[in-house]
C-alpha positions, 0 to 999 in steps of 0.5 A: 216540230218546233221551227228554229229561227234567225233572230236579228241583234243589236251590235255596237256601231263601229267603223272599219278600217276602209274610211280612216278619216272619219272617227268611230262616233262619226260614222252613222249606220242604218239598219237595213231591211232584210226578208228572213225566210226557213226551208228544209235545207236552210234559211236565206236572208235577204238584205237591201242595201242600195248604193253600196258596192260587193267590195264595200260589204263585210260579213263577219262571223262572231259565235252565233252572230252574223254580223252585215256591214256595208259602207254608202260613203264616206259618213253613212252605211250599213249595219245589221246583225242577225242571231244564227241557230245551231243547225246553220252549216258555217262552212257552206255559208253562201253570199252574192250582191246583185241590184242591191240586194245582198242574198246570204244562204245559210245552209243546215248541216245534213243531220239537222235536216227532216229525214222522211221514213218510209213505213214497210 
């Protein structure tokens, strides 16, 4: 069986409305560290991001990618992207920030699942 994988992209860097005071070319973003790991029910990410609040983070879902933006400050933050396989469930998607870390749970949809047969 061929394991599916979570790619990480490369996405534009752009600024988000919540540090207006700084233009778009401004703003530097750092590509954080992540721990990818796959299960039988689904992957989960895990990405650094120290110094950031759960308010100052953003997930942002366009077609297959899972877009991680988080600002430090006013000047720096954080950005990465990652390439989401055609198994993920979007709508069970799971997110939580402790310590730093913010830890995202891609579950698989129930079809895409390994099913066990028993033999008679």
């Amino acid at each position: 069986m061929m394991a599916t994988t979570i790619e990480t992209t490369t996405r534009p860097q752009t600024a988000n409305a919540a540090a207006p005071e700084l233009e778009e070319s401004q703003r530097r973003y750092v590509r954080p560290p992540a721990d990818i790991l796959e299960g039988e029910q689904g992957w989960l990410i895990k990405v650094d991001l120290p110094g950031v609040t759960r308010e100052s983070i953003e997930l942002l879902v366009e077609k297959d990618v899972l877009t991680v933006r988080a600002d430090r400050d006013a000047e720096r933050g954080y950005m990465r992207s990652f390439g989401i396989p055609k198994e993920v469930d979007l709508k069970t998607v799971g997110a939580a920030h402790e310590d730093g870390v913010l830890t995202l749970d891609l579950p698989k949809v129930p079809a895409s699942k390994p099913m066990t047969i028993e033999v008679k």
